[in-house]
One Martini backbone bead per residue (centre of mass of N, CA, C, O) as a GRO file, in nm:
protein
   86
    1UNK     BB    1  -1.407  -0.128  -0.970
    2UNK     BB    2  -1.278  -0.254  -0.679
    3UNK     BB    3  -1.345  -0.348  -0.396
    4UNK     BB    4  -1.229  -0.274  -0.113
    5UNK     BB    5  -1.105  -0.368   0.181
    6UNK     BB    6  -1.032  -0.279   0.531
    7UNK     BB    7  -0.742  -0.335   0.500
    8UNK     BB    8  -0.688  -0.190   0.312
    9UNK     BB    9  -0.794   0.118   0.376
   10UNK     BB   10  -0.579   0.111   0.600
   11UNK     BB   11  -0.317   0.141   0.382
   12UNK     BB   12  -0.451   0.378   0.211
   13UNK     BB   13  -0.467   0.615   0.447
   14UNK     BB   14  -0.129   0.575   0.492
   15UNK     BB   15  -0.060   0.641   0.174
   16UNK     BB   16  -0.052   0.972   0.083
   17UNK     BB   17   0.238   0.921   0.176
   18UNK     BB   18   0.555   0.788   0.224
   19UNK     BB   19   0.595   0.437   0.333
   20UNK     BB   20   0.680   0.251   0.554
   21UNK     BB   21   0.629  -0.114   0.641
   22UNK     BB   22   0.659  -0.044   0.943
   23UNK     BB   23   0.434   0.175   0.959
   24UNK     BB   24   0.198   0.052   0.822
   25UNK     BB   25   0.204  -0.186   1.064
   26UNK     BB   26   0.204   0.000   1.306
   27UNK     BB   27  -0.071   0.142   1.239
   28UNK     BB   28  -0.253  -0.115   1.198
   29UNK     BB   29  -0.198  -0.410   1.296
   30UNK     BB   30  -0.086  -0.562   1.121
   31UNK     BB   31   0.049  -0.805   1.000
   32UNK     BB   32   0.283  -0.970   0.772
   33UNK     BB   33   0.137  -1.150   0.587
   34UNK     BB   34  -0.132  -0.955   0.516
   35UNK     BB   35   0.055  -0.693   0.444
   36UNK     BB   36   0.154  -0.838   0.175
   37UNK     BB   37  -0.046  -0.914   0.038
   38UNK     BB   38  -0.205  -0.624   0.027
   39UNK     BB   39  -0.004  -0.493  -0.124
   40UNK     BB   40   0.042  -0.675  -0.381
   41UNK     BB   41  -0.273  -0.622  -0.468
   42UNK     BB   42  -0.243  -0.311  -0.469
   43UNK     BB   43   0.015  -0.356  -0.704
   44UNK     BB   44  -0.180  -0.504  -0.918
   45UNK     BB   45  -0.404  -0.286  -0.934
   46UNK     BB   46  -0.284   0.016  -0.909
   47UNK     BB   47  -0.271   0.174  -0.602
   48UNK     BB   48   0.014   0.149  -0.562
   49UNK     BB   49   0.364   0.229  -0.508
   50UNK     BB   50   0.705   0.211  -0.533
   51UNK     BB   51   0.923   0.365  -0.314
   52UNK     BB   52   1.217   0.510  -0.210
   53UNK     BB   53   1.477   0.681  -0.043
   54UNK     BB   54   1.355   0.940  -0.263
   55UNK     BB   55   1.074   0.950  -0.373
   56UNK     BB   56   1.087   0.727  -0.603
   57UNK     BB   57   0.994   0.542  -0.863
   58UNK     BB   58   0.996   0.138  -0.859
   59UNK     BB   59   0.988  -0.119  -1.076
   60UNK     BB   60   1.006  -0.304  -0.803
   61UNK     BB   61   0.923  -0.629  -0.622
   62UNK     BB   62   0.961  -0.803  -0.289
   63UNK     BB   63   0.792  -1.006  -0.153
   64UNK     BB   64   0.979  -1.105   0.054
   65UNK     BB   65   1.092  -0.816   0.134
   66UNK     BB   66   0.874  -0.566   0.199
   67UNK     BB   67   1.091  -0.397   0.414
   68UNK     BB   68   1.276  -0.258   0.150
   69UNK     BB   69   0.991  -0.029   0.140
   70UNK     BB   70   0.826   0.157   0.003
   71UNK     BB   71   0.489   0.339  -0.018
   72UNK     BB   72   0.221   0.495  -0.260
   73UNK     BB   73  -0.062   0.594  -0.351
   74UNK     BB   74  -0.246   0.638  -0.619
   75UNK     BB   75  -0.490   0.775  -0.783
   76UNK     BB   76  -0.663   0.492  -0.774
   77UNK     BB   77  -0.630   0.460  -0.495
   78UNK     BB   78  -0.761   0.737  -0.381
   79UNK     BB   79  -1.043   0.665  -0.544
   80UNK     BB   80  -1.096   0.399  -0.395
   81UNK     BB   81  -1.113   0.528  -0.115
   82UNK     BB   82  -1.370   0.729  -0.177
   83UNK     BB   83  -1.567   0.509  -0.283
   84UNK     BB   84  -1.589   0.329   0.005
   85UNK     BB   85  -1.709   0.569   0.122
   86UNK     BB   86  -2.019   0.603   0.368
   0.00000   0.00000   0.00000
């Protein structure tokens, strides 16, 4: 498992609930172009899920417009957040 970045860690500890892309902007103070890469990656290790305004899982995500959704943690990825806590 590969060591996850601290701005990652910060979006990481912000989604064990579902949350919307504008609060865990500002939660954590990213930009939208960091917060975007960060989630990007995120979704690409499978440490968070895309979900709607329903808690539903959605298959689907576009990167242009990452504030029309929601996300939250999976299993991978509060892993990674654990082992990365010193």
């Amino acid at each position: 498992m590969r060591k996850i970045t601290e701005s990652e860690r910060r979006i990481l500890e912000r989604l064990i609930f579902d949350e919307t892309f504008e609060s865990v902007a500002e939660e954590t103070g990213l930009q939208f172009g960091e917060l975007r890469d960060d989630i990007t990656k995120l979704l690409n290790d499978g440490f968070i899920e895309v979900t709607n305004t329903e808690k539903q899982r959605i298959p689907y995500f576009d990167s242009d417009k990452p504030q029309l959704f929601s996300y939250r943690a999976t299993r991978s990825g509060l892993n990674a957040l654990k082992m990365n806590r010193v």
